[in-house]
N, C-alpha and C positions, 0 to 999 in steps of 0.2 A: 499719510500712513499707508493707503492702499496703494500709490504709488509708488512707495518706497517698495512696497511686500512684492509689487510686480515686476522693479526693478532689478531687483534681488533674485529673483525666480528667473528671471534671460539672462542675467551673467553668467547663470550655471549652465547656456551654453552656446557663451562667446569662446573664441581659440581653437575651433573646428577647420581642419584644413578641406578645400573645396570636394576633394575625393570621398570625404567621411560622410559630407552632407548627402552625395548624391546615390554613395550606399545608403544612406537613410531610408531616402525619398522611393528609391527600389524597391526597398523589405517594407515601408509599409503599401504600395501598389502590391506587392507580392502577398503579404500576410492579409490587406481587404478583400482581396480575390482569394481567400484561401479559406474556402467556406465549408468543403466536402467532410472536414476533420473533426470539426464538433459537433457534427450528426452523421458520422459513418456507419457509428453501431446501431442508429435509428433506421437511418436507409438500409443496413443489412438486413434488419431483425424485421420491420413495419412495412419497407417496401416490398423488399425480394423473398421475405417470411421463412429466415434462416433462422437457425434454435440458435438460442444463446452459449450454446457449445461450440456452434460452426462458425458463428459469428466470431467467440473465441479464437477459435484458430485463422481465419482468413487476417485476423488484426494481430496473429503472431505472426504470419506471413510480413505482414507490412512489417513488423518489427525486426523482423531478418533479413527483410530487403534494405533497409535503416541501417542495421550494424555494417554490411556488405558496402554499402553506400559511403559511410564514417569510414570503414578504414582506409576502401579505396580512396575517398577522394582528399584525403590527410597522407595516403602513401604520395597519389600521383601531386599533390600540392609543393613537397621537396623535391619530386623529380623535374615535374616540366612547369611548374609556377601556378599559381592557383587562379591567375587571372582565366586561362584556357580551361580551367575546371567548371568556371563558376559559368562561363556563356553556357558551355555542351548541356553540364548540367539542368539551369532553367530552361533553356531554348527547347531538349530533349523532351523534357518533365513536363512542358507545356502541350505540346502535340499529342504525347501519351494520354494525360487527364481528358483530351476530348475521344479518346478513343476507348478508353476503358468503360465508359458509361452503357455503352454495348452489349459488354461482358457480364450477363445475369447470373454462368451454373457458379457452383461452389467452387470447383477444381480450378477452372479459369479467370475466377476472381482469385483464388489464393496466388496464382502464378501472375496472374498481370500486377498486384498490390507488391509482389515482391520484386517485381520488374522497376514498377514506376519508382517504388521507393528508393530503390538500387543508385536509379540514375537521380532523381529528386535531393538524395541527401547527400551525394557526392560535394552539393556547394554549400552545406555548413561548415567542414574543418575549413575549407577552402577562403569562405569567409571571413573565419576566425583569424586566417592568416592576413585576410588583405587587413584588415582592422590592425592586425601589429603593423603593418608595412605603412600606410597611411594616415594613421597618428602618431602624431606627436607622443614622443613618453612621458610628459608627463601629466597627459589626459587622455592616458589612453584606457582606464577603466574607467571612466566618463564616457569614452565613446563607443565600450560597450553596454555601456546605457542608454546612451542615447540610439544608437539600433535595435535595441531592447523596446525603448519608447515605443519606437516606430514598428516592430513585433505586434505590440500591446495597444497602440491608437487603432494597429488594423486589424485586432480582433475585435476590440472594442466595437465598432464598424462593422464586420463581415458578417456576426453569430447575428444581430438583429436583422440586417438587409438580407441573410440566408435565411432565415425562418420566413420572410417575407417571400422571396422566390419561392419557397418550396411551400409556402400556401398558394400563389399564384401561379406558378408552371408546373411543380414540382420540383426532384430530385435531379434530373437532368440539367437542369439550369445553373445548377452549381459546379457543375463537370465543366461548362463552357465558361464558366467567369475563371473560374482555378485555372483553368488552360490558356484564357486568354491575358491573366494577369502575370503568370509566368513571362510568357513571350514579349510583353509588354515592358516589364520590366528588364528584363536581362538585353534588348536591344537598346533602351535609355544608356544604362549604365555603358552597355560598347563601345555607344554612339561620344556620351561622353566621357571619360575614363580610359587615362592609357595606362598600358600596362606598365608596370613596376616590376623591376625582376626580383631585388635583393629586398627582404624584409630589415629594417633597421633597427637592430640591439642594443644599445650603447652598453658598457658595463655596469651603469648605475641602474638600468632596468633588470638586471640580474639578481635580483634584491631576495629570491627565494631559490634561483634555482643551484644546483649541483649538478657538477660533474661527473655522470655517470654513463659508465660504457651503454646503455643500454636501456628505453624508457621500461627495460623489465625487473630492472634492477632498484627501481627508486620505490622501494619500498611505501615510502609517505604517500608515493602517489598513487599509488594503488590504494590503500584505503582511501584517501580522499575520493578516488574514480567510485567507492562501494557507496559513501557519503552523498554523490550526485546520483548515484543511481538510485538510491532510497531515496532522496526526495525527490527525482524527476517521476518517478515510477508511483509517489504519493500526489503527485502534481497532475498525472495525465490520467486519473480517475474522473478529473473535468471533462475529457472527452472520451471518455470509454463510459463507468457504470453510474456516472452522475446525473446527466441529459436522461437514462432509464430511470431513474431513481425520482426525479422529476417529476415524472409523468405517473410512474406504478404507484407512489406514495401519497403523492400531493394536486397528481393532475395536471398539472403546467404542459401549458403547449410549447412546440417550439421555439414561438418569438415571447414566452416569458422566461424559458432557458437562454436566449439569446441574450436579453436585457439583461440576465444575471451576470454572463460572457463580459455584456459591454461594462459592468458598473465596475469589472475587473479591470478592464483595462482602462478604463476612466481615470481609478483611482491611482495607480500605474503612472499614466500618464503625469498628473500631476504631483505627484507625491516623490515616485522614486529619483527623478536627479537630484531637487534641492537635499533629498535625505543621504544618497549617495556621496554628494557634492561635502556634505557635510562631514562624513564619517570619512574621505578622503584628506579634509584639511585636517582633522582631530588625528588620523594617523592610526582608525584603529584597523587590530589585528583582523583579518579576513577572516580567517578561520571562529573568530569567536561572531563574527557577525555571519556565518555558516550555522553557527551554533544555535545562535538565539532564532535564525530563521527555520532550523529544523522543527523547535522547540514549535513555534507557531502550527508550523504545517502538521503536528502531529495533533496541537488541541482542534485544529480545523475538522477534524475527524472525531476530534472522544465529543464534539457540541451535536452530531448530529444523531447519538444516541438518545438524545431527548427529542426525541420525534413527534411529540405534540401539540408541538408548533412552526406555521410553516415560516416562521422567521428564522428560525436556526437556520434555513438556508441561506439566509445574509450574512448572520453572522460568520457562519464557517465560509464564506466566498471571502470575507475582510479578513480573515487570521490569515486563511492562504493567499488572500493579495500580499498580506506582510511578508508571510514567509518566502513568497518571490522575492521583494523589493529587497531583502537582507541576505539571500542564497546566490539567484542566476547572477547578477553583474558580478560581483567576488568571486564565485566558483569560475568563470569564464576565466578571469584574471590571475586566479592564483594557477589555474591549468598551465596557460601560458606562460606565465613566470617561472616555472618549472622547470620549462623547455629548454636544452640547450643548445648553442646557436646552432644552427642548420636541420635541427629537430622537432621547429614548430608545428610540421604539419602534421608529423607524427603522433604526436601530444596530441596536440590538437584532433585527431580522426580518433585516439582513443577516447579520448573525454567526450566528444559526439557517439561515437558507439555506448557509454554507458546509458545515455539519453536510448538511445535507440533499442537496446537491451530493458529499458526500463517499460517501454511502448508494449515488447512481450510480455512483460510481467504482469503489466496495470492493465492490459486487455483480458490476457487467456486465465491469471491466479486470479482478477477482482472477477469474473463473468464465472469461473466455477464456483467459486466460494458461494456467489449469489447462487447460482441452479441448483448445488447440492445444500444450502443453507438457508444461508437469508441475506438482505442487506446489513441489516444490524452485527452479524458477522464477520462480514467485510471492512467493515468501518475498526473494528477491534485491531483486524490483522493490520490493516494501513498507519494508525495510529501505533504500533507496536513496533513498526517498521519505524515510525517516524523518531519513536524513543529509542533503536537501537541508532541510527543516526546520529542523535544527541550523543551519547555513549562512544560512539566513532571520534566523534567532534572533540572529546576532551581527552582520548589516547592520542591525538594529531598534536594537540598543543603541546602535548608532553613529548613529542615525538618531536619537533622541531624545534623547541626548546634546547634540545639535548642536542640539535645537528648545528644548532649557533652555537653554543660553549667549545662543539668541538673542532668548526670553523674559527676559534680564537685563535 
């Protein structure tokens, strides 16, 4: 029985062509080493003793170096190939993080956080495209999960071995693992991984998109794009006001925030392919598995109004684990499906800029509401947010509903 359950759980991820594994094996080296991000608001506020207004704004800097970052490297992905996006990119982003640790005032932290991030998120859309180019279609939202995995094994990893360096060396110590796991990574993948010019579409992977002059035109996708940004911008409350929330309300150090980190990506790990895997063969609709993940990520929020116990923070870590496992893999996939041919990286840089749009919101809106408020406040708007999403979710259905009858 339990071999059979084990059996069953590695099929779902046999038919990985050699390039997909070793983008894996990259983004989790990348994402273990990538430890500065679920305690930046801590290191701003606790080490450098920035107000949670300045902190605000330096983590909207980084949010606008992020969108800058998403478009360029989704424009430059259809001009010169995303392979040359994604070395510059990490190799860049690597050097920078050992150098920014330096940079103490406010003004030169806002500008270096816009800088790094500038060149740092140049190799998500870029990403996004090698993963169309290199899977197979028809596991190819499998294999953005299984990069997901490998996202989530290495946070699961980083948040607790970072709380460990930063009780043992400090803050600084994470500037050099981020810097050296970049460079570490992005020379593997070089080393092994040749480049591919042409992304491959066949027309049966066209299953959503339309032809449209213009990604300004496709209406559906643009709400969709408001739908990722409301939950990614509900999502990166994890590393912006929750780590404070932590400590102001309940006390938690930072390797008991960590472990809350890892028990996310734990569950991640195991959980999301065979559930993926699943809702792949049943054939359901993306969008309604958007839906139900909104729906999660908004109760992950209305649990933690009952703050009289410090277990709500488990459970609201498990709503929003689900609300990942039924959101990010789909939403990646339906972005892309979108795209038409020679437009993926385009897409694709917009749908990373909502992400990156979402990083100003969930830092600078969640960090004021708290200084002019309270937490408990914040927690209302986020869950409000997460219900308007919902409400997105089922104009989309009606909305493409109506674009197949009239593709008949």
């Amino acid at each position: 029985m339990l071999q059979a359950g084990f059996n069953r759980y590695i099929n779902n991820f046999r038919g990985f062509s050699r390039e997909i594994w070793i983008l894996t094996i990259i983004t989790f080296i990348n994402r273990a080493g990538t430890m500065v991000l679920p305690f930046l608001s801590k290191y701003l506020k606790e080490d450098l003793n920035f107000s949670l207004s300045q902190v605000g704004w330096i983590m909207v800097c980084f949010g606008l170096g992020s969108m800058l970052g998403s478009w360029l490297g989704g424009k430059l992905s259809d001009k010169i190939g995303f392979y040359k996006i994604m070395v510059f990119s990490l190799f860049t982003s690597g050097l920078l993080f050992f150098t920014i640790q330096f940079i103490t005032s406010f003004w030169g932290l806002c500008i270096g956080m816009f800088a790094i991030m500038t060149i740092a998120d140049m190799f998500r859309p870029a990403m996004f495209v090698s993963l169309g180019t290199y899977a197979k279609p028809e596991n190819r939202a499998r294999a953005f999960t299984l990069v997901r995995l490998a996202v989530n094994l290495g946070f699961a990893a980083g948040p607790a071995l970072g709380g460990l360096i930063i009780m043992g060396i400090g803050y600084q110590g994470l500037f050099w693992v981020d810097g050296t796991s970049c460079i570490t990574a992005i020379l593997i993948f070089a080393m092994l991984v040749k480049e591919k010019k042409k992304p491959v579409f066949p027309e049966s992977e066209q299953q959503e998109a339309v032809v449209v002059t213009s990604v300004f035109h496709d209406r559906i996708f643009w709400i969709f794009l408001f739908v990722s940004f409301a939950t990614a911008m509900i999502f990166f409350q994890i590393f912006t006001t929750l780590p404070l929330y932590h400590n102001d309300m309940y006390g938690l150090t930072e390797f008991q925030t960590g472990l809350l980190m890892t028990m996310n990506g734990l569950l991640i790990f195991f959980l999301e392919m065979p559930l993926v895997s699943i809702f792949e063969r049943n054939n359901i609709n993306k969008i309604k598995l958007i839906l139900w993940g909104s729906l999660m990520m908004m109760f992950s929020f209305v649990v933690l109004l009952m703050n009289a116990w410090v277990g709500v923070l488990v459970i609201s870590m498990i709503l929003m684990t689900f609300g990942e496992i039924f959101i990010f893999p789909f939403s990646n996939s339906f972005a892309l499906s979108r795209a038409p041919k020679g437009h993926e990286g385009r897409y694709m840089g917009f749908f990373t800029m909502s992400f990156s749009l979402a990083h100003i919101g969930s830092s600078k809106i969640g960090m004021e509401i708290i200084d002019r408020y309270s937490y408990t406040d914040n927690w209302i708007f986020m869950g409000s947010l997460g219900a308007t999403a919902v409400l997105c979710c089922f104009y989309l259905q009606k909305l493409l509903k109506e674009e197949r009858l009239k593709s008949k």
